[in-house]
N, C-alpha and C positions, 0 to 999 in steps of 0.2 A: 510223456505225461498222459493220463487218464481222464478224460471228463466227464464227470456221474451228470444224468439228465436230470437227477433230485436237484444236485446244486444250481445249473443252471436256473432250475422254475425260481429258486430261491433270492431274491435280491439283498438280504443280507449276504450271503454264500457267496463271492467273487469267484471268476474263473479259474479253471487249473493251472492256466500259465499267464503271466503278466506282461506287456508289452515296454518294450524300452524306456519310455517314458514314465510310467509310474516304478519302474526298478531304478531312475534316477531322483526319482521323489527319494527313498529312503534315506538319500546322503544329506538333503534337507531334515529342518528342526519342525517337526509337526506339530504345532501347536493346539491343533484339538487333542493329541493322541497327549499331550502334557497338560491339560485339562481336564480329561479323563481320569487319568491316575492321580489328578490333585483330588479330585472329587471321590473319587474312592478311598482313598487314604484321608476322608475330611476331619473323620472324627481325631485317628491317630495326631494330624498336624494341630490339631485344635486342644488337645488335652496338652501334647509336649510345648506349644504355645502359654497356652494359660500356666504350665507349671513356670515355665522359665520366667513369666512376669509375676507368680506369686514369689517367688525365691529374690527376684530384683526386690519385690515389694520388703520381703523381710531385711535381704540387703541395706536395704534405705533405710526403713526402721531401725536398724541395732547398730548402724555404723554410727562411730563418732562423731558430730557437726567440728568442723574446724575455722575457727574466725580468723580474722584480718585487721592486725591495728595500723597504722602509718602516722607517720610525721613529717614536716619538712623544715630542710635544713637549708639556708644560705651560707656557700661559703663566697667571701670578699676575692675577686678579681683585682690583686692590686700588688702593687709596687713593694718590698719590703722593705718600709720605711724607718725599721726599728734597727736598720744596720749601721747608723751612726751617720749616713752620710743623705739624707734626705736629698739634698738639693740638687747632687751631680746624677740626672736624667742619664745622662749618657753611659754612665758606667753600669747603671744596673740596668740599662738596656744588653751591658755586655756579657752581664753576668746572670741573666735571663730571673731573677729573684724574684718570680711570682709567686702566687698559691697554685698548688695542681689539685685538680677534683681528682682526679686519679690517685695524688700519696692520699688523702682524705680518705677516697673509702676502701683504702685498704687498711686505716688508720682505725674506721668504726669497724671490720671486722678483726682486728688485732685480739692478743689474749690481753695485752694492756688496759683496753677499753673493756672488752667482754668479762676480763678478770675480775673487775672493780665492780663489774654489776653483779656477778656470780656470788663473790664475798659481802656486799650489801644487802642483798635479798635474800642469801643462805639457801641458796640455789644448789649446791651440793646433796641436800636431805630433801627428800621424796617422801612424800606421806598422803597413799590413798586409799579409801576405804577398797575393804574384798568384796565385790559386787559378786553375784550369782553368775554362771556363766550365759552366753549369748545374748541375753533378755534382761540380764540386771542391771547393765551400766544404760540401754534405755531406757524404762521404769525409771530408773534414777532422776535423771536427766529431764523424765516429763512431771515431776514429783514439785509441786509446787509449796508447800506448808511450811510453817516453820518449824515444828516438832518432827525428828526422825521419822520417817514412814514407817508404820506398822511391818513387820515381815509377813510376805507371801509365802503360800504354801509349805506356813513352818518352818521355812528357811530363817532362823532368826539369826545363824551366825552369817549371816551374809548383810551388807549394809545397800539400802532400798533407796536410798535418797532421806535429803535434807542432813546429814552428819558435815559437822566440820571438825578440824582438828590443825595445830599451831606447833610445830615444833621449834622452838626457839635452839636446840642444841641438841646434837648427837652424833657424839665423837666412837668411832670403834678403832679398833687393832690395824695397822694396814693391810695385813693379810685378810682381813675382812670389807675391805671398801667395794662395793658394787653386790655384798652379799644381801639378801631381803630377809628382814625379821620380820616375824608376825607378832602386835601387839593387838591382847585380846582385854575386850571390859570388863569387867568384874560385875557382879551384883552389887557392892558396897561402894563402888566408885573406884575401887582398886584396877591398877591395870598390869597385867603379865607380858612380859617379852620373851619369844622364843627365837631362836635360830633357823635357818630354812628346813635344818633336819629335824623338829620339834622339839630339842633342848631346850631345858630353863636358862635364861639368862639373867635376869630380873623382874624384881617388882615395883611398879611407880605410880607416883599421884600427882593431876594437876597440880602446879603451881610448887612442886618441891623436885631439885635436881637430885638425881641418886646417881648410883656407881657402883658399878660392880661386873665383875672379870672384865676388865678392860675395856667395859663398853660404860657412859656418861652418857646419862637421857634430861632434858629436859622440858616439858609440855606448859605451856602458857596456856591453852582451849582445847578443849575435848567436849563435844556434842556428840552423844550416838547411846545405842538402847543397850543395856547390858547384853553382854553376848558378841557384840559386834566385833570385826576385825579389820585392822587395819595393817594394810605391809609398809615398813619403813625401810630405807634404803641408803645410804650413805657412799657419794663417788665420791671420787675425786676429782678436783679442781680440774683436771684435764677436760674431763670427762662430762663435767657441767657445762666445762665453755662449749666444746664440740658440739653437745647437745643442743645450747643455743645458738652456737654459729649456724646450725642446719635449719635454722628454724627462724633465721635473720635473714634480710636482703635490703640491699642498700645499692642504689643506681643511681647516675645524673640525669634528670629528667630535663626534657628538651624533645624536640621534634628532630625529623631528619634534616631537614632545611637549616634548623639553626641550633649549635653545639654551644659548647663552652658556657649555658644559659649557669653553670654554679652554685643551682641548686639542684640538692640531693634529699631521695626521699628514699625514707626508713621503713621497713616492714617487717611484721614479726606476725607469725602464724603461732597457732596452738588453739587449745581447746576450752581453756579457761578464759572467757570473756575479762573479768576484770583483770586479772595477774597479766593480761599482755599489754593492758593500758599500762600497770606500772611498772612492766620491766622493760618497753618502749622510753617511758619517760628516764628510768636510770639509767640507760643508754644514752640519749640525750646528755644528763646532766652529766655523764661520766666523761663524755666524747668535748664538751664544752668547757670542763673543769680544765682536761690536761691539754686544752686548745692556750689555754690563758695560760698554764702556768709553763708550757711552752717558750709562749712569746716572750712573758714575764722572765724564765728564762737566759732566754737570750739576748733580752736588753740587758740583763744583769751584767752576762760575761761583756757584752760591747759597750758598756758604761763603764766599766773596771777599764778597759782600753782608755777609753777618751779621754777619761778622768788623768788617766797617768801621760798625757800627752798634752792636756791642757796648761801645766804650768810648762813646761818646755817651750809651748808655745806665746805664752804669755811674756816669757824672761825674751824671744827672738824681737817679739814686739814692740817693746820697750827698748833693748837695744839698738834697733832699726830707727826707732823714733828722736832717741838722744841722739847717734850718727845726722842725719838727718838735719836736723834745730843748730847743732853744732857748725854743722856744714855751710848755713843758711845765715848762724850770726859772723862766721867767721869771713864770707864772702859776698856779705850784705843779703837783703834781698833779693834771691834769686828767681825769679819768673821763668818758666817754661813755654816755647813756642806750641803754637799750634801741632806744629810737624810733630814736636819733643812729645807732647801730649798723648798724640794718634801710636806714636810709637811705644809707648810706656803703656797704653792700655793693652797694649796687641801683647806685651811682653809678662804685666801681672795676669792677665786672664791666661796666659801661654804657663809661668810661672805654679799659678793657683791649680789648674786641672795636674801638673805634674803631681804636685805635692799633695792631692788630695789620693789622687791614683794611689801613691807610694804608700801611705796611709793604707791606703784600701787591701795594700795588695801584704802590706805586715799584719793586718787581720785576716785576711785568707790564709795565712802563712802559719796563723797557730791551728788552723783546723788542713789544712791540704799542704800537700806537696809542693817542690815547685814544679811538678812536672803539672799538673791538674791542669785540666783545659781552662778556667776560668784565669789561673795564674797569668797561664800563657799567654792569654787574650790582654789581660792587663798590659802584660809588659809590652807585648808589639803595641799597643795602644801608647805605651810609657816614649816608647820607639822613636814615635812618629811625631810625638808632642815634642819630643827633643832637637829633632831636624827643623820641626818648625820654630821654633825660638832660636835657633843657630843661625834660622837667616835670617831674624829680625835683629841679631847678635850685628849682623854687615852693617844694617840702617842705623844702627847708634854709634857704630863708629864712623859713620861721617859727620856724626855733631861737633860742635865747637866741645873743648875738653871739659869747661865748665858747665855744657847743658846735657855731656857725657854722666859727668860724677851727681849733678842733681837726679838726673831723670833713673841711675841705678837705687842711689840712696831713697829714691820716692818710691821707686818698686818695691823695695825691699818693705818699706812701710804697708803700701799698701795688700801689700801678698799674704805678710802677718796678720794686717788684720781680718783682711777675709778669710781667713784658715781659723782663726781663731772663734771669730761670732758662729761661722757654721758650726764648728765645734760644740761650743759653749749652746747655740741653738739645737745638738743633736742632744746633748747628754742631757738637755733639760725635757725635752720628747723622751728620753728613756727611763727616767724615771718615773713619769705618767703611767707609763709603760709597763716598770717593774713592780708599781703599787698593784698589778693585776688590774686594772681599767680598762686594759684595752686586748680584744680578741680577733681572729679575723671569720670568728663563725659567729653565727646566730640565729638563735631558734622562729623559723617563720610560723610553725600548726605544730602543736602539742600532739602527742598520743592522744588517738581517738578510735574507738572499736566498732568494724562496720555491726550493724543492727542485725545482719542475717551472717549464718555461716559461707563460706566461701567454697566449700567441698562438705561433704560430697553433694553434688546437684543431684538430688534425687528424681526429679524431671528424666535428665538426663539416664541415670539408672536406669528407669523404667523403663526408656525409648531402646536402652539396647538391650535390655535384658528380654524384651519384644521380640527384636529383631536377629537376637542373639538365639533365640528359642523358635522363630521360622526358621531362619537356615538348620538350624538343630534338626528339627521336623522334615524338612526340605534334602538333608542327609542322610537321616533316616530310610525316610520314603524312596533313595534315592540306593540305600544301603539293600532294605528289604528285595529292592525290583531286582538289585543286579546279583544276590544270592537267589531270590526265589527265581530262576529261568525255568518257567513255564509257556507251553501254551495258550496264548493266548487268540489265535485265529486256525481257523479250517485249514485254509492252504499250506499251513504247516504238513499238517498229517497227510495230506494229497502228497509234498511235494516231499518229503522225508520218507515219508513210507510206503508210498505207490498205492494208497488206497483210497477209493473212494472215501466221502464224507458225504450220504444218504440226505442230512438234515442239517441244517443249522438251525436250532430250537432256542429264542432268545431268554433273556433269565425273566421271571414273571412273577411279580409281586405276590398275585391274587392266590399264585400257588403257595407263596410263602406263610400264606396267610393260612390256607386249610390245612399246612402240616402241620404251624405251631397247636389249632386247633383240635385233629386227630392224633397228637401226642398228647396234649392234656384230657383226653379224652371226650369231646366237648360237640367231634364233630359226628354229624346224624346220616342215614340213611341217602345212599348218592350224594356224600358229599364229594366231587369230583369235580375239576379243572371243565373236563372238555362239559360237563352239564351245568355249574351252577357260573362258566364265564367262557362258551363255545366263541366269542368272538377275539379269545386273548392272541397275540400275538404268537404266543408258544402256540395253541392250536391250530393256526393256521401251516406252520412250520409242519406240524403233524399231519396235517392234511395232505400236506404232498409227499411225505414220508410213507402215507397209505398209498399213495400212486406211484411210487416210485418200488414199492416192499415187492411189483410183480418181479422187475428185474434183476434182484436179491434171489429172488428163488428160480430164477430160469436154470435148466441141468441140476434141480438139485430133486434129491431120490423123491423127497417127504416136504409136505407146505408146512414144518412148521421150523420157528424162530425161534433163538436161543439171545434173548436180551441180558447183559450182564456188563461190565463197566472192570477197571483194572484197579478201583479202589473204591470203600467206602463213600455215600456221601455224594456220591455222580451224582445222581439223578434218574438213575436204570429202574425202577420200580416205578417213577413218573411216567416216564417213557414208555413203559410196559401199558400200563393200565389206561392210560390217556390213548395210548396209539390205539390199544385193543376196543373203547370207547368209540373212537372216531369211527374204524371199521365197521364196527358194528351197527352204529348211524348209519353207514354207507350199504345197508344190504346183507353185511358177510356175518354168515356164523363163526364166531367169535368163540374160543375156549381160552382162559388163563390161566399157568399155572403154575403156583407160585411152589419154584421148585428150592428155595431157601430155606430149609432145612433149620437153618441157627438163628436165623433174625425177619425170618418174613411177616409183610406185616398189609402187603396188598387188600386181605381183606377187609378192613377197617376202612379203607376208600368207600366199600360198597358195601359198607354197614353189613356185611357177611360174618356172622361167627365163626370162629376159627374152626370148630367141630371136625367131624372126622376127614380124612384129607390122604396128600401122598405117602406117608408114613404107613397110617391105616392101610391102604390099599396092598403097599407093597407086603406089609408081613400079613393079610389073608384076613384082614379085620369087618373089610369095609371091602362093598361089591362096587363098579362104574359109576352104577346110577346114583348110588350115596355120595358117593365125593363132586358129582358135578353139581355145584349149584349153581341158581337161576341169582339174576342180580336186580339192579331196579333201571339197569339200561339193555332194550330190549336187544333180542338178538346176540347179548354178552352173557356167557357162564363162565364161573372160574373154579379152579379144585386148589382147594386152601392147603398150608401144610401138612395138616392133621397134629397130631400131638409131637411136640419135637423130642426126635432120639439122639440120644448120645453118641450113636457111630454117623451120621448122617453119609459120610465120602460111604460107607463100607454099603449103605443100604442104598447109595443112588448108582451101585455098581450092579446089583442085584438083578438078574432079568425081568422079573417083575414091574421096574420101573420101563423099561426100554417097550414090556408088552403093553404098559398102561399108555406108553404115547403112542404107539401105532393104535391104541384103540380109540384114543381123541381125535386123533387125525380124520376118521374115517366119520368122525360125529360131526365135525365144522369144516367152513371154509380154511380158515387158518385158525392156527395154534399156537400159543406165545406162551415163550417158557423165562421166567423171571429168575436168575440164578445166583448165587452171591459172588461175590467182585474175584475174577481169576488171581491174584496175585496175592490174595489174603489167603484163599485158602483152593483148594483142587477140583471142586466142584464142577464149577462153569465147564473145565475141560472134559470130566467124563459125561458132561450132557452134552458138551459139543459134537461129541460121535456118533449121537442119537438123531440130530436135528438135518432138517435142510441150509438152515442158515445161520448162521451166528453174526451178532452187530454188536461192537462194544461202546458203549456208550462213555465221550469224554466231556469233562466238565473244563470252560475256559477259567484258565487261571490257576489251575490246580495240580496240573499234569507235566513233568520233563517229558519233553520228545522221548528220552530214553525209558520213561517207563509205561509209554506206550508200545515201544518198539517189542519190551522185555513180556508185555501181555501178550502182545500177535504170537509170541514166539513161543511162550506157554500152549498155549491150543495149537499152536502146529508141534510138539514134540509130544502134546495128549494125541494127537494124528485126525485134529480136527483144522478148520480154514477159518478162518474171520472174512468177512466176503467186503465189512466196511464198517463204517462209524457213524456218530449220529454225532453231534457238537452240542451240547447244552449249555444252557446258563451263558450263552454269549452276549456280550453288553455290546449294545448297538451304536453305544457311545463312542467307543473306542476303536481307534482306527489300529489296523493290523502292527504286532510289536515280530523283536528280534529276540527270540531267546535260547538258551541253552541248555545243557545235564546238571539236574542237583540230586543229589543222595533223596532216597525217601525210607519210610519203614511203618508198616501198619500191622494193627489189631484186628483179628476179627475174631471174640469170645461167642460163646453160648447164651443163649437170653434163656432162664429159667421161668 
């Protein structure tokens, strides 16, 4: 590697080679150099930011508010005591007959439950007005009057807000269910039905049902301004409940700590505040209706049981009871012991659970199998009740035979009657029962609809449509760097192209500012960089650029410099006249010449008229002395275009120009020739043949390494040398990047 003594003086300029340690910086994440490129790209992240939060903002605007109604429901944790046998705990412990919150709310989203609300409300038929697109169903929505809204921008068949409308009936074809009619207003009050394809179908009027081809309309309320439209829609049953099944939720609420808490709460989303308070509450009454007539029922069917079991049991009682009396006059007064007592209780309570079970288990017997696990249970339970009264079966037969045959004929009584009062005690509970008085749900909180929408949180919109729209911006910026691989630092071109890099000239506001001036025509006599701000940073840069410009031209034939850049837009005409400025500050007679044929425009720096110039000179128009003018910084003359030709490559081939810069040369210390960019058009190279030195001027950020490479190479096959570079517009901000070859392609026309 090479090291230029211009870059060293430079302390923006780093060295030609880097030592270990900062070439292991690179594989670190440099946070100024990500800084840099935020702040450059500030405007770009700021406009894609703001769009993306205006676009949330309209988001939020036009999206539908969707509300929240709830209610709560208790269902009863308990025993089911309506199966005829209330008293025997034990059996419906075996037979586990409780309420499940789990069958319940599969119970409230059934089509049974949802059906009954569907067919109640006429939930089938859909009827909403045709809103304008994007913007009309908000307008609407924010539309507070009672009278229809005015239509906007003439849209009057579209409905603005404030319309209501009632379809009590509208039956179509089945081949038409889920098809949308459009019903439009009349001017008279009259209303037209068409089909989606715009067929007539009919014509209607509140308050009268019509008919015709197969379709039956009839409207209860119509509010809206003649003109208006409304689409009606008729599904199907299926197809309403799904609708509101997706739009129902029903859960047991309870914490994690404690379950089984039996109440269940109901929710129903949608858009219309009131209609969900009362398709919440029909739900409700739907789900509490077929709770009762449930239970009701099935008291019915286990009352028709009992009922035919109660005189059977009544005729046992009675004859247990004469046996008995008979027994007790035939063999006097018979008293039972103590013992006799203890044993005859152990034997009716042993007795009573059999026959209640047996019972139990011929009413399971009309709904299950006998295989059913409940059956099974019973009977092993039937099992074990029988072993146990078989050994109380031993203990009576050691009685005396007369405290034998009382103490059977006592059980016998009292077995009857306990089977019988439960009995007689069940079927009188199931009739309470079957009157519909008793359920095991009940309503705790009515439908109620929260005050705000529940979705969309436009809060939240905003925050990511924000956030959504810097990473946007942050993609972007991130998209642009890794297609534009540019040049971005000096040591590129050192370390790519083996050439020195003369200057590093930072970007400089003050300059931006006299060129938009000297475009609009505005700026005056010396208006120039190194005179009206000699202390800018770019000038200092230039300054060692004049000290460095000796060893540019050492071994070369002629003192003068061929300035020109590999595209539009560098900054080679800045460089020109500023460097040529500085110089001439410094002592050195000074020529400039602006050898830009198509677009040169150096004069106007130094309030110089463009008057007669190279053009002139070479076709015999104009002698030395005419083309060199004098400027308003001393020690500097420059020779303007003169009038621009149409052949310019053809006329700076000419020997006339070649004899016009040996004659400069011989006037000044040095000679700077300003020429248009080599890669646009041929120029630069056939005055590079002429010169002692040539320096292309590159601008950061602007340049692939390769279309630097592809300029050097241009002037070495015109059989001229680039001796180095000058770096402009380098932002001191940003710390050295990595980059790579991107395609380019430039213009460079005629200025008439």
């Amino acid at each position: 590697m090479r090291r230029d003594p211009a870059t060293t003086a430079q302390p923006e300029a780093g060295p030609n080679t880097r030592s270990a340690a900062a070439r292991g910086n690179d594989d670190f994440i440099n946070l100024g150099e990500i800084i840099a490129v935020l702040l450059e790209y500030k405007w770009l992240i700021l406009a894609i930011g703001t769009f993306a939060v205006l676009v949330g903002g309209v988001v939020a605007f036009v999206s539908t508010p969707i509300y929240r109604a709830d209610a709560l429901v208790q269902v009863e944790d308990k025993k089911s005591a309506k199966g005829g046998l209330a008293a025997l705990r034990d059996v419906e412990a075996v037979l586990g007959d409780t309420t499940s919150v789990a069958a319940e709310l599969e119970i409230l989203r059934s089509r049974m439950i949802l059906g009954r609300v569907v067919d109640r409300l006429n939930l089938t038929v859909q009827a909403q007005p045709v809103r304008a697109p994007i913007f009309g169903a908000a307008f609407a929505r924010r539309y507070a009057g009672l009278e229809p809204a005015p239509p906007m921008f003439g849209l009057s068949s579209y409905a603005w807000g404030g319309e209501r409308i009632r379809v009590e009936r509208f039956e179509v074809p089945e081949g038409m269910l889920g098809m949308p009619f459009l019903l439009q207003v009349g001017q008279d009050g009259g209303l037209a039905l068409h089909d989606e394809e715009g067929g007539f179908v009919l014509d209607a009027r509140v308050g009268e049902s019509v008919s015709a081809n197969g379709v039956s309309l009839f409207l209860s309320e119509l509010v809206a301004r003649p003109g208006t439209k409304f689409m009606l829609t008729r599904q199907s049953q299926q197809q309403a409940i799904s609708q509101l099944r997706e739009r129902f939720e029903a859960r047991e609420r309870g914490s994690s700590r404690v379950r089984g808490s039996g109440v269940i709460e109901l929710a129903l989303h949608g858009d219309d505040r009131a209609a969900l308070v009362t398709e919440l509450n029909e739900i409700l009454n739907a789900y509490v209706r077929q709770n009762v007539e449930y239970r009701s029922a099935e008291a019915e069917s286990t009352l028709a049981f009992l009922e035919a079991q109660l005189p059977e049991l009544k005729g046992q009682l009675d004859t247990a009871e004469a046996a008995y009396n008979e027994y007790r006059q035939s063999r006097g007064s018979v008293d039972l012991t103590l013992e006799t007592q203890s044993v005859l209780r152990s034997v009716v309570e042993a007795d009573n659970e059999i026959v209640a079970l047996q019972q139990k288990r011929e009413e399971l017997r009309q709904r299950f199998t006998s295989e059913h696990p409940q059956v099974i249970a019973l009977d092993a339970q039937i099992s074990r009740l029988r072993n146990r009264r078989a050994s109380f079966e031993g203990n009576v037969s050691r009685l005396p035979e007369t405290q034998q045959v009382a103490l059977q004929l006592r059980r016998d009584v009292e077995v009857a009657t306990a089977l019988y009062t439960n009995l007689l005690n069940s079927a009188q509970q199931l009739r309470v029962a079957r009157a519909g008085t008793v359920g095991d749900v009940r309503v705790i909180d009515s439908a109620v609809t929260a005050q705000f929408p529940v979705a969309p949180r436009k809060a939240l919109i905003l925050l990511l449509s924000g956030v959504l729209g810097l990473l946007g911006a942050l993609g972007t910026v991130w998209g642009i760097r890794a297609l534009r691989v540019v040049v971005e630092d000096p040591q590129t071109i050192e370390r790519e192209l083996a050439l020195p890099v003369y200057a590093t000239v930072p970007a400089s506001k003050a300059e931006e500012g006299i060129e938009r001036r000297i475009l609009r025509g505005r700026g005056g006599k010396g208006e120039l960089l190194a005179i009206v701000n000699p202390d800018d940073d770019a000038m200092e840069s230039l300054r060692s650029l004049r000290t460095t410009l000796h060893f540019a031209l050492l071994g070369a034939e002629s003192g003068s410099v061929l300035i020109t850049g590999p595209a539009p837009g560098v900054g080679k005409s800045f460089v020109t006249k500023n460097l040529g400025a500085v110089l001439a500050q410094a002592g050195k007679r000074v020529i400039i010449v602006d050898a830009d044929l198509r677009k040169g425009h150096i004069n106007k720096a130094f309030g110089v008229p463009r008057g007669l110039g190279v053009s002139d000179y070479i076709m015999g128009k104009a002698t030395l002395e005419v083309i060199v003018k004098p400027t308003a910084v001393e020690n500097l003359h420059m020779v303007t275009t003169g009038l621009i030709p149409p052949n310019p490559s053809e006329l700076l081939m000419h020997p006339q120009f070649a004899n016009m810069l040996a004659a400069l040369e011989d006037r000044c210390d040095v000679l700077l020739v300003d020429a248009p960019p080599i890669l646009a058009v041929s120029d630069a190279a056939i005055i590079g043949r002429m010169v002692g030195a040539t320096l292309l001027v590159a601008r950061a950020g602007r340049h692939p390494i390769r279309e630097l490479e592809q300029a050097v190479k241009r002037f070495e096959h015109g059989g001229a040398a680039v001796k180095g570079f000058v770096f402009n517009g380098f932002d001191t901000r940003r710390q050295r990047h990595r980059f790579g070859y991107e395609g380019y392609h430039y213009q460079y026309k005629y200025k008439s």
